[in-house]
C-alpha positions in Angstrom: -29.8 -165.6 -209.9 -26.3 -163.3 -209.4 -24.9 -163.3 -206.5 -27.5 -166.1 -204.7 -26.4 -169.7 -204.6 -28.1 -172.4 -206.2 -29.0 -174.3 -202.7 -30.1 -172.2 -199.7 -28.2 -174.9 -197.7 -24.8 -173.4 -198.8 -25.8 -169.8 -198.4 -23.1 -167.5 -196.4 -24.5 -166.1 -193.2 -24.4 -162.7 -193.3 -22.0 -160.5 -190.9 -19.4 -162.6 -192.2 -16.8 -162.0 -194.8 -16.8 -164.5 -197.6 -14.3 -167.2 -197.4 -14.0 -166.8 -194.4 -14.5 -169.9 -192.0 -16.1 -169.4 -188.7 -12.9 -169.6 -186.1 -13.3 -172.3 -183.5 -13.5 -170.0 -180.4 -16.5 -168.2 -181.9 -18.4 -172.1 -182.0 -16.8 -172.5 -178.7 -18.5 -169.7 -177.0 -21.8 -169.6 -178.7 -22.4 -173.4 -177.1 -20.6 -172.9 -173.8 -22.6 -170.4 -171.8 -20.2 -168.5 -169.2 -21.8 -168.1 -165.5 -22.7 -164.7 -164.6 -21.5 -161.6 -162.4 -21.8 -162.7 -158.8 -22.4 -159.1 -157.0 -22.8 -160.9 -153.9 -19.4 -162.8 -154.2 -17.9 -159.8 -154.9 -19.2 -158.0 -152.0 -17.7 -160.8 -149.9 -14.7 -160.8 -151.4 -14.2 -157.4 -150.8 -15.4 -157.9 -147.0 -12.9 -160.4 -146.9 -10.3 -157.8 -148.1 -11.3 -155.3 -145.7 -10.8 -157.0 -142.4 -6.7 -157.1 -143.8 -7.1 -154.0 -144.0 -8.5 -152.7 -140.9 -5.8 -155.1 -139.0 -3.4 -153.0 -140.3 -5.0 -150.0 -139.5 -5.4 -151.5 -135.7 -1.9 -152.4 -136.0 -1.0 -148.7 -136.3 -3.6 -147.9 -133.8 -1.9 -150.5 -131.3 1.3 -148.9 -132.1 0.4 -145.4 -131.1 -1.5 -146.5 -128.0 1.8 -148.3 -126.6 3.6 -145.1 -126.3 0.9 -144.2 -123.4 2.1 -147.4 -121.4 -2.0 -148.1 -121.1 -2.4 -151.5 -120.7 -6.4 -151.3 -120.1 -6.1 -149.1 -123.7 -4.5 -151.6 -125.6 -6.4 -154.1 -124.4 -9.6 -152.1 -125.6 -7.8 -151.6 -128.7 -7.5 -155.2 -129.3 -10.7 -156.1 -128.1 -12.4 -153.8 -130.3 -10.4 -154.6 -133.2 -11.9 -158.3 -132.4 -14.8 -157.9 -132.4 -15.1 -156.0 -135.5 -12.7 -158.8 -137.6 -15.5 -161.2 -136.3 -18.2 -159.4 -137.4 -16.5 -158.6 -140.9 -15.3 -161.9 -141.3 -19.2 -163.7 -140.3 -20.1 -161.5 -143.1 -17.9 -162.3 -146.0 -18.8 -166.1 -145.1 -22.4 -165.6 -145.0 -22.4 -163.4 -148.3 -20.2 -166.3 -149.7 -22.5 -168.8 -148.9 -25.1 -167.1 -150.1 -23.8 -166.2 -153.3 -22.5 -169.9 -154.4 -26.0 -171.1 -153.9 -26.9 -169.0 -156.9 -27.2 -170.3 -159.6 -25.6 -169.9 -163.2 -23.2 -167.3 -161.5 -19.5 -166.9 -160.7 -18.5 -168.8 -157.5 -15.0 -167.5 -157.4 -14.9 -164.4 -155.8 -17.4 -165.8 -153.5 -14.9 -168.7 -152.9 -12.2 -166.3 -152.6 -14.5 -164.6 -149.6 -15.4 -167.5 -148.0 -11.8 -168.3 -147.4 -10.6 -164.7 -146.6 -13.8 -164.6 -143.7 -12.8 -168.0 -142.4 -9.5 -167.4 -141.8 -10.0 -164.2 -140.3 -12.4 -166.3 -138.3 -9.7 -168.9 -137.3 -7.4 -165.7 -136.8 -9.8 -164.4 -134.1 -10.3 -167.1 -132.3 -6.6 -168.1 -132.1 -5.9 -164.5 -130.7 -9.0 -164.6 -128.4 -7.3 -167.8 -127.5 -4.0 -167.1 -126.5 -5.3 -164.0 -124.8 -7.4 -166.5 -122.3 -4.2 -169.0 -121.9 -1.4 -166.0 -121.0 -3.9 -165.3 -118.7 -4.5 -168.2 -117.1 -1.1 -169.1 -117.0 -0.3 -165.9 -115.5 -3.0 -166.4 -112.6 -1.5 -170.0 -112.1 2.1 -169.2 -111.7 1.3 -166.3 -109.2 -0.4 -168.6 -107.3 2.5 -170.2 -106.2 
């Protein structure tokens, strides 16, 4: 009976080194089981990043169209840079949503994505906004 122990109750699992207690973050992770990747929170996330990024991009755009002095350009400009932060920003919601309603996966970057989308959102409709009220105020005062 070398090198077997007398119970099988104090036997020493094997893959560890002897004398060695089992570390408390090992117990830790074998009971706690950590969510999943989340490719669909990612994918909003990174939607949510994009529409940053293609504001600055219009931003340059905008810039270079000003030295025409074309006002109907720039407006297109801005319209179309809109319409596509809309769009972009609808997505990273909806892919959001969709990806915290999985289960047993991440919910973070999905979180992250929601928020980036809905403040693009807010951002579009704040611009679309003031766009409408210079304009109306603009028609009202040459009125009189």
């Amino acid at each position: 009976m070398t090198g077997e122990y007398p119970h099988p109750e104090y036997r020493q699992p094997q893959g560890e080194p002897q004398g060695q207690p089992q570390s408390q973050s090992q117990s830790h992770d074998d009971r706690v089981a950590r969510p999943g990747r989340n490719p669909l929170g990612l994918a909003s996330l990174l939607v949510g990043a994009a529409i940053s990024l293609l504001g600055l991009l219009f931003l340059v755009i905008q810039a270079a169209v000003i030295t025409t002095a074309d006002p109907q350009a720039l407006g297109a400009v801005s319209a179309v840079n809109g319409v596509l932060s809309a769009l972009l920003a609808i997505a990273a919601i909806v892919l959001g949503i969709v990806a915290i309603t999985r289960r047993g996966l991440s919910k973070t970057f999905a979180a992250a994505g929601i928020a980036l989308g809905a403040a693009a959102l807010v951002s579009v409709f704040g611009s679309f906004s003031y766009g409408l009220l210079v304009q109306a105020l603009y028609s009202f005062s040459s009125a009189f």
